[in-house]
Backbone as CSV, one residue per row, in Angstrom:
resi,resn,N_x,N_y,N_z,CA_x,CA_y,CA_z,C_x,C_y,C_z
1,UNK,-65.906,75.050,-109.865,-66.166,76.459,-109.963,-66.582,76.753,-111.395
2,UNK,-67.581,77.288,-111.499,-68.691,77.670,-112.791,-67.801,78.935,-113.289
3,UNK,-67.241,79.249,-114.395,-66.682,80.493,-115.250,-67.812,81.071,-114.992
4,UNK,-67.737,82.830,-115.066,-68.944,83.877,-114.659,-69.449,83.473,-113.590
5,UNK,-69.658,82.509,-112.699,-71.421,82.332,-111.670,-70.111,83.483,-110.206
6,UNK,-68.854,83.535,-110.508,-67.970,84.551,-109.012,-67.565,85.425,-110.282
7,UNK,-67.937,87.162,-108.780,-67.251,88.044,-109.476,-66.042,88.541,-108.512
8,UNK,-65.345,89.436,-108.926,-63.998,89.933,-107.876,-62.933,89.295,-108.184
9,UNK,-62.122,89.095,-107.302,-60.821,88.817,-107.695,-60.064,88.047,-105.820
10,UNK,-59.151,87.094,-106.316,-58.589,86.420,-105.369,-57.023,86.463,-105.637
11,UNK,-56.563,86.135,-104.427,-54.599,86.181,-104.558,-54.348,85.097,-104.244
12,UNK,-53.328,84.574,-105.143,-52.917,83.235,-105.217,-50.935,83.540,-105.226
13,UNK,-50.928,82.723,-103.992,-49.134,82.328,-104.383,-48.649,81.359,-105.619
14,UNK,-47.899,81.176,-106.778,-47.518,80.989,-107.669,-46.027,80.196,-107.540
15,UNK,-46.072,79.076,-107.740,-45.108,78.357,-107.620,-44.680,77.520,-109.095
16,UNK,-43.198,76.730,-108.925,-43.394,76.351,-109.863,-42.949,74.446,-109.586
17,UNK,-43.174,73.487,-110.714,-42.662,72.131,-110.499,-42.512,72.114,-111.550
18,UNK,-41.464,71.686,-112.101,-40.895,71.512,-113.358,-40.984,72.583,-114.331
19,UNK,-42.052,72.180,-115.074,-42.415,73.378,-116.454,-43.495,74.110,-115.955
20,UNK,-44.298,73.318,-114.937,-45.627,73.875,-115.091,-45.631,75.159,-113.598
21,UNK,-46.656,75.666,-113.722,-46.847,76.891,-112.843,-48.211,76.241,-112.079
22,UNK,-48.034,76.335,-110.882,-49.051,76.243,-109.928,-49.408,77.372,-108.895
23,UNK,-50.781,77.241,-108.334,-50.959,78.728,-107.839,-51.734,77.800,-106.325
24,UNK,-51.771,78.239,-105.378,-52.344,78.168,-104.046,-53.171,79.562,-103.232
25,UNK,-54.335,79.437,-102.741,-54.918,80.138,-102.228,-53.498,80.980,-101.369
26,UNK,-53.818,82.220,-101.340,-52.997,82.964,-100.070,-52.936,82.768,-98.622
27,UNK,-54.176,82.673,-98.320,-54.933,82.339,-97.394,-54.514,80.938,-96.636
28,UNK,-53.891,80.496,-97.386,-53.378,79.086,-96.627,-52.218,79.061,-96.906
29,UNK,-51.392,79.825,-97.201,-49.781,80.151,-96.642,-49.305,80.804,-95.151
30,UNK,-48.409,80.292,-94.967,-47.936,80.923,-93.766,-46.555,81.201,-93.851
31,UNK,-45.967,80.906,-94.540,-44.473,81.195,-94.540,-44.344,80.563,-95.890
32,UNK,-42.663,80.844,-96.536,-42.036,80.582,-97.190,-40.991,80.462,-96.723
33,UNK,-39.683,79.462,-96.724,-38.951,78.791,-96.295,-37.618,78.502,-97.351
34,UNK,-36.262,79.453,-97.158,-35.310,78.648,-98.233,-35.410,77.204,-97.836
35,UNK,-34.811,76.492,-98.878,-34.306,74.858,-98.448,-33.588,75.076,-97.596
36,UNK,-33.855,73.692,-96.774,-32.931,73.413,-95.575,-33.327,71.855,-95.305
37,UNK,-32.682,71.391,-94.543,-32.192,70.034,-94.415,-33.729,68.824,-93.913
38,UNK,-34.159,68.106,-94.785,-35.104,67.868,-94.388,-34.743,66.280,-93.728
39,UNK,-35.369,65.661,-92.495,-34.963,64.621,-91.961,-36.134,63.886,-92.024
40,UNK,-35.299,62.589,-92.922,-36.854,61.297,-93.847,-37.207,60.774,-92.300
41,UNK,-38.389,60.144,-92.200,-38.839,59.804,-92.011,-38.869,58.220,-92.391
42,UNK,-38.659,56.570,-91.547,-38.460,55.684,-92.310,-40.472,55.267,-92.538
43,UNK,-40.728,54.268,-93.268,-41.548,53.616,-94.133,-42.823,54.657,-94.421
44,UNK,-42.509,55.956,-95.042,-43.294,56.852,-95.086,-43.476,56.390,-97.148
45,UNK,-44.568,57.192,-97.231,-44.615,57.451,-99.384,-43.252,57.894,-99.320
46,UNK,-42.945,57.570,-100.972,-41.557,58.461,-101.056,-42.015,59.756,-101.718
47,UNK,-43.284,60.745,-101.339,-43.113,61.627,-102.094,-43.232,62.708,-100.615
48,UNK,-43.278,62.043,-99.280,-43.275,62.547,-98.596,-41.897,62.718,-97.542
49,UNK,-41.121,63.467,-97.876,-39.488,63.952,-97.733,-39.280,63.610,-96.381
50,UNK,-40.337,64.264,-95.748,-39.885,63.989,-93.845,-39.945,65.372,-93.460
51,UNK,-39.228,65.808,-92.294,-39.760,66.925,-91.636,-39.021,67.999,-91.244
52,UNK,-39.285,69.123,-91.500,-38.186,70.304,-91.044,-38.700,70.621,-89.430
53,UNK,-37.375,71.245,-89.276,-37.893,72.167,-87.857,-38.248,73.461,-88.025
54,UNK,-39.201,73.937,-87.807,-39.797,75.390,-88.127,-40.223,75.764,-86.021
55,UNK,-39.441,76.964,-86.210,-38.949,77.382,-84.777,-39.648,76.426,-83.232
56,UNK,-39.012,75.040,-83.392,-39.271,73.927,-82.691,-39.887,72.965,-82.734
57,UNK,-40.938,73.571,-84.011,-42.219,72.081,-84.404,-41.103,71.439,-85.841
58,UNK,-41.799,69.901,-85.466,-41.496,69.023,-86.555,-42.861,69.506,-87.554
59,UNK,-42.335,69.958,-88.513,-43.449,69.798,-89.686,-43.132,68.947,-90.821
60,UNK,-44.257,68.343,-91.436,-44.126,67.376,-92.492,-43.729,68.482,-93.439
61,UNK,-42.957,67.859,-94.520,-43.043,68.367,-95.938,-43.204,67.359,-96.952
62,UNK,-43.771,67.619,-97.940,-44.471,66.885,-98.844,-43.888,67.473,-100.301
63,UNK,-43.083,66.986,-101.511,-43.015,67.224,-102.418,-43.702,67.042,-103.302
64,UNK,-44.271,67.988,-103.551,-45.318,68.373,-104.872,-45.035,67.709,-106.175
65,UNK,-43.951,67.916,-106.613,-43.557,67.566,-107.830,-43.352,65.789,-107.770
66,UNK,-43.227,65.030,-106.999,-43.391,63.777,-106.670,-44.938,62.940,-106.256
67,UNK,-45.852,63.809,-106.075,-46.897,63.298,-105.398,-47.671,63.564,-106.900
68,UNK,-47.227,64.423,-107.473,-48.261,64.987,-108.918,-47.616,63.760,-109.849
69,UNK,-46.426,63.319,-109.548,-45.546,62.136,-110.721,-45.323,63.111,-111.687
70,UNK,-44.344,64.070,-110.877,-43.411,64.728,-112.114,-42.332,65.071,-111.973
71,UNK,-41.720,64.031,-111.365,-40.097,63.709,-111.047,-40.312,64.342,-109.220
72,UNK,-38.913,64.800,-109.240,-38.564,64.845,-107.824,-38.058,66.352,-107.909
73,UNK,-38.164,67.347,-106.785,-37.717,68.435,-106.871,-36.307,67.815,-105.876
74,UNK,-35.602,68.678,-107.083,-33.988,68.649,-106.810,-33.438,70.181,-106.332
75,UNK,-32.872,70.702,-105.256,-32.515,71.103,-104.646,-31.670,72.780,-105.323
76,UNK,-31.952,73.662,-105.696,-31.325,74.386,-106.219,-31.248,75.673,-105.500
77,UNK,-30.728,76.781,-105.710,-31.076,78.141,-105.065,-32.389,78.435,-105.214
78,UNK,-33.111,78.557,-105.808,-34.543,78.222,-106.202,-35.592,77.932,-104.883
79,UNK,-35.172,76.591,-104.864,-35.878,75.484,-104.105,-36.574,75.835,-102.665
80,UNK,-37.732,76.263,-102.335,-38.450,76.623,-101.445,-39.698,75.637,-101.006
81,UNK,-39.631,76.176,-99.618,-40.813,75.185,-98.673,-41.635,75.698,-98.393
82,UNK,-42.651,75.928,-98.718,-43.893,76.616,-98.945,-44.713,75.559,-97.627
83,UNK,-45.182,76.967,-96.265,-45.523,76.129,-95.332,-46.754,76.893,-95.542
84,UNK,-47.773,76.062,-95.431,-49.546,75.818,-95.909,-49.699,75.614,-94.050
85,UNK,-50.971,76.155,-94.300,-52.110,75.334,-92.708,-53.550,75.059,-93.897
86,UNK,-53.894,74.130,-93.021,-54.910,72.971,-93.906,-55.673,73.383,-92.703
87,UNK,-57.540,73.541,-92.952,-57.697,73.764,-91.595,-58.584,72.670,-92.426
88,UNK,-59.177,71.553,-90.887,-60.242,70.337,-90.838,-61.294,70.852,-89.430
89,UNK,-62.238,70.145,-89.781,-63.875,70.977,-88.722,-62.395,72.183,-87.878
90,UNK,-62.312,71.273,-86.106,-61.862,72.663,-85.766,-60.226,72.532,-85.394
91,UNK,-59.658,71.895,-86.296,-58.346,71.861,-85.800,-57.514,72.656,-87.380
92,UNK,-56.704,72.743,-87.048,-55.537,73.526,-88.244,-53.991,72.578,-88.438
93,UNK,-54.045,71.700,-89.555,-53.047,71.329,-89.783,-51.693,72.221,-90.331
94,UNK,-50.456,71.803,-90.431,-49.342,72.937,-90.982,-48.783,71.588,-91.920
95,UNK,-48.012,71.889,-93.024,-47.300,70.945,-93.832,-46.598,71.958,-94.578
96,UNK,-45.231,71.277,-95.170,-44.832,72.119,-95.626,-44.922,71.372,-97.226
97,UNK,-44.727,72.581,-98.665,-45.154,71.824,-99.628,-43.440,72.272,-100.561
98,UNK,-42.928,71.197,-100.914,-41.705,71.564,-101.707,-41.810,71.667,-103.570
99,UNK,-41.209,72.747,-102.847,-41.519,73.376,-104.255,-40.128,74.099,-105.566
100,UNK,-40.151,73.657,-106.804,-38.772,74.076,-107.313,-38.383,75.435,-107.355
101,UNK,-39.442,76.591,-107.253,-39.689,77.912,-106.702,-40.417,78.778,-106.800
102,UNK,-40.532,79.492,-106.012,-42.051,80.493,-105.797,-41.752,81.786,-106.476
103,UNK,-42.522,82.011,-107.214,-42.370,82.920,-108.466,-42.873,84.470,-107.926
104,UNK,-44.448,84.215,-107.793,-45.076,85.602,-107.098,-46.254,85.615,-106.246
105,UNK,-46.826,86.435,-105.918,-48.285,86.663,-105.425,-49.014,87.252,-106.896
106,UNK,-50.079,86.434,-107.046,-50.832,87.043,-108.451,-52.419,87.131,-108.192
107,UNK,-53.090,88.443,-107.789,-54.657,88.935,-108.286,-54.845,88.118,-109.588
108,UNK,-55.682,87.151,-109.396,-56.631,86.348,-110.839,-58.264,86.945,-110.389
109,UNK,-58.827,87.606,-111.753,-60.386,87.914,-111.777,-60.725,86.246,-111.443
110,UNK,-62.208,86.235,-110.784,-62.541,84.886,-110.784,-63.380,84.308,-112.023
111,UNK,-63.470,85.286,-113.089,-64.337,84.603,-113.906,-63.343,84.698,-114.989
112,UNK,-62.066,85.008,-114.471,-60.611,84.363,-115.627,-60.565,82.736,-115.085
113,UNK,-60.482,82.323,-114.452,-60.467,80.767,-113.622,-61.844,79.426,-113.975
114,UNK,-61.465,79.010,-114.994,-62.302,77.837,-115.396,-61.844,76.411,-114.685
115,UNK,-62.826,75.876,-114.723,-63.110,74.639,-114.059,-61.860,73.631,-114.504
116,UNK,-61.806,72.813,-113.833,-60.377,71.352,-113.806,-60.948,70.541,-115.112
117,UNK,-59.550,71.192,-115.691,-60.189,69.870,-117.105,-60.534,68.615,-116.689
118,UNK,-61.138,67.524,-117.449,-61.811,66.299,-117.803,-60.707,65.552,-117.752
119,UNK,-60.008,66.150,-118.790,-58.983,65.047,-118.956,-57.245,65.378,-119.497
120,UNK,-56.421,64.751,-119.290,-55.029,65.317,-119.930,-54.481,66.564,-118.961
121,UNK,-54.659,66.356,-117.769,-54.195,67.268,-116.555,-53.044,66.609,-116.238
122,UNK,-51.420,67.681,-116.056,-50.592,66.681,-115.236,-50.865,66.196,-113.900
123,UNK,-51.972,66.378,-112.957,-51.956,66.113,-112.105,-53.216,65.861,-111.969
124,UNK,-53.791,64.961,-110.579,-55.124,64.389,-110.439,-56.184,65.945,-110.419
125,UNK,-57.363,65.531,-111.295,-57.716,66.901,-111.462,-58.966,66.831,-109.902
126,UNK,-58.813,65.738,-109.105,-59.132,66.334,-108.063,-58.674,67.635,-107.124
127,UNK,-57.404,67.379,-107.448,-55.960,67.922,-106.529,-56.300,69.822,-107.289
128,UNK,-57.304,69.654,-108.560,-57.012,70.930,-109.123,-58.337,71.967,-108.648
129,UNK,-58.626,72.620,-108.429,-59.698,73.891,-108.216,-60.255,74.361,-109.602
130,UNK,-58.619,74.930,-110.086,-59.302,75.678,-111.540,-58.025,75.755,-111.936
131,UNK,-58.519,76.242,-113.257,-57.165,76.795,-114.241,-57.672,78.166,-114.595
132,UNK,-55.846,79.040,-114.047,-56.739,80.356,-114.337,-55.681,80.889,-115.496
133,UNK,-56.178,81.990,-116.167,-55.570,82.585,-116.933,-54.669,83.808,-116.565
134,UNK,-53.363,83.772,-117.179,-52.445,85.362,-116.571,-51.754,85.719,-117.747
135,UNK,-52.364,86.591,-118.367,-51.385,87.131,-119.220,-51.341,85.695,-120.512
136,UNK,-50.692,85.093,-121.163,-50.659,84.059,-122.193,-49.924,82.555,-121.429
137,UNK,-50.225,83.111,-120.355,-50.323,81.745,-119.167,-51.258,80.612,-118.788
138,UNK,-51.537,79.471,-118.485,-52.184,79.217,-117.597,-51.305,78.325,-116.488
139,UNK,-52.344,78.835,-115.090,-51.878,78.521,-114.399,-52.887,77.630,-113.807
140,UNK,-52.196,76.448,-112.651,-52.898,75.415,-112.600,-53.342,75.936,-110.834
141,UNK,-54.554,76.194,-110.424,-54.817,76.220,-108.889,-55.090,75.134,-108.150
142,UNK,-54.089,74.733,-107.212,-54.378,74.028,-106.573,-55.508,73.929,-105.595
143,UNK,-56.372,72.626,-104.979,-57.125,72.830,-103.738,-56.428,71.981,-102.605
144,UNK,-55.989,73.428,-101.826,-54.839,72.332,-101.205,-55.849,71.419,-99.839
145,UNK,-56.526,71.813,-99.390,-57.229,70.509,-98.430,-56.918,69.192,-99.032
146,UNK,-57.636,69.150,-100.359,-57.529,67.708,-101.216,-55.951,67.362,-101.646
147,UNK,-54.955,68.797,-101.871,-54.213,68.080,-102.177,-53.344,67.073,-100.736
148,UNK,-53.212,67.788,-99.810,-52.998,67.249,-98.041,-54.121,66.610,-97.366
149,UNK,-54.743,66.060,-98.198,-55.820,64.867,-97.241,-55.730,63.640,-96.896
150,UNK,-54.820,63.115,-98.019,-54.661,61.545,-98.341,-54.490,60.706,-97.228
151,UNK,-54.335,59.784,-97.083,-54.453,59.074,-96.306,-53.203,58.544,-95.899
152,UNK,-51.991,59.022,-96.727,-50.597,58.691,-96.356,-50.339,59.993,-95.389
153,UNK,-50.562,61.430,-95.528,-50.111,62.213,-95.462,-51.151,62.333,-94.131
154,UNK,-52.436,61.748,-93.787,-52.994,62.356,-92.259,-51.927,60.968,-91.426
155,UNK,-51.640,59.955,-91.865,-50.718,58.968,-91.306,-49.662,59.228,-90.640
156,UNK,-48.896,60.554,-91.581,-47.711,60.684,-91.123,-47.478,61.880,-89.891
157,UNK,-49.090,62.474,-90.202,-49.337,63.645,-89.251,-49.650,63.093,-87.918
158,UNK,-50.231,61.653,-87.776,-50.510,60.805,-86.875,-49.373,60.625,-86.108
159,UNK,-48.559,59.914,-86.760,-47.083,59.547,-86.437,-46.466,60.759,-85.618
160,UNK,-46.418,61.800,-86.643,-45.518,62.921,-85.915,-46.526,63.416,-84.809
161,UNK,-47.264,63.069,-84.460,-48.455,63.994,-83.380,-48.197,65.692,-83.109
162,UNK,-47.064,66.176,-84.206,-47.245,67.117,-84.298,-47.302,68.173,-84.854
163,UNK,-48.335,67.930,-86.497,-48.639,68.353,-87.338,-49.053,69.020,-87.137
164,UNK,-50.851,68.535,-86.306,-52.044,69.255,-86.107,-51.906,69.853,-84.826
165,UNK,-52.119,71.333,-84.899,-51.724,72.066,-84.349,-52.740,73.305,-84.471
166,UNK,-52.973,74.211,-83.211,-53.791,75.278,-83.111,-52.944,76.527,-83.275
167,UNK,-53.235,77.533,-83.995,-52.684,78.597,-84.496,-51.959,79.073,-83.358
168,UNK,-51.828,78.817,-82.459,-51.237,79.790,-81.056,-49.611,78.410,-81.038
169,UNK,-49.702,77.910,-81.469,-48.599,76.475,-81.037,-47.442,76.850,-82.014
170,UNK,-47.710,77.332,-83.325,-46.988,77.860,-84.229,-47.065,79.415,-85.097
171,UNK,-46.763,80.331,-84.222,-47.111,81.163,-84.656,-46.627,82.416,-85.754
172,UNK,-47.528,83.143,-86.224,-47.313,83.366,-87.975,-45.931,84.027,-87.645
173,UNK,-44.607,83.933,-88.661,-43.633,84.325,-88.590,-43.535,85.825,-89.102
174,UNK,-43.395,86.388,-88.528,-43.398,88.325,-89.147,-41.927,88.528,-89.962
175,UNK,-41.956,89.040,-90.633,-40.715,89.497,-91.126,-40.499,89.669,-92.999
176,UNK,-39.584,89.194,-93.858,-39.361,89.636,-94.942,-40.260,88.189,-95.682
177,UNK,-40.731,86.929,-95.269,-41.791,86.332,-96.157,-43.244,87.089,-96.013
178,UNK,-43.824,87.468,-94.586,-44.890,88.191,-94.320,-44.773,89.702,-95.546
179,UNK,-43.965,90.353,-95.636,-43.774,91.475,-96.538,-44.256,90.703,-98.025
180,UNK,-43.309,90.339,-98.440,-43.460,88.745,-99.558,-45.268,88.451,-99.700
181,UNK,-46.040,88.208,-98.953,-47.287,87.878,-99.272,-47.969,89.376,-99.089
182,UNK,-47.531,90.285,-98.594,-48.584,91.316,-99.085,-48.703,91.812,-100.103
């Protein structure tokens, strides 16, 4: 993404892993999730936790802060499961992404949001969109397709056969996270 070539403004959910602040399209949230008991999965990555039950589906969850190699998110009042849909041509994946905690919903102008540094990113600057600016912040935007593409993580969606899923199979949860993203 070219600084200046977008004008307007986009909403990004705001999370955090360790020190750093990460932001995700809105648009590919569906819930937010306190911690709750996640059940591993055996010969999976270890950055991929295993799977909650979200009202009957097994969904993957995937720790962020482990897949970026920046330790392990450890479990606190904090500690939230940030459930994403990934959509591919015409199907819609769900995963959930663990996270040490979700801070806010934040309006970024798009020509505050410069391109994925070169180099000295904590994380693969594929995995990054942009870095946007908030206030004497930056925040790191994720692209979450790329960051849920890998080839461990469509494996395990394989395995569970019941990742990928059509919007009617899991449907959007109404209540005090839906309030939360408006």
């Amino acid at each position: 993404m070219a600084a200046g070539t977008q004008t307007g403004s986009q909403r990004f959910l705001t999370m955090t892993l360790g020190n750093e602040i990460f932001a995700i399209d809105i648009f590919s949230v569906r819930e937010i999730l306190d911690y709750t008991d996640i059940t591993r999965i055996p010969q999976t990555p270890e950055f991929m936790r295993g799977v909650v039950n979200v009202r009957g589906n097994a969904v993957p969850v995937v720790d962020l802060k482990m897949k970026f190699g920046l330790g392990r998110v450890e479990q606190t009042l904090n500690t939230r499961i940030v459930i994403v849909e990934i959509k591919r041509d015409d199907t819609v994946s769900i995963m959930g992404a663990l996270a040490d905690s979700v801070k806010e919903v934040l309006e970024l102008e798009m020509d505050r949001i410069d391109p994925p540094p070169r180099m000295g990113a904590a994380v693969r600057t594929d995995f990054i969109r942009g870095i946007g600016k908030h206030g004497d912040r930056f925040i790191l935007i994720l692209e979450v397709e790329k960051v849920f593409s890998s080839e461990e993580i469509q494996d395990i969606s394989q395995v569970l056969g019941e990742a990928s899923q059509d919007d009617t199979s899991l449907p959007r949860q109404e209540g005090p996270d839906e309030a939360f993203l408006r």
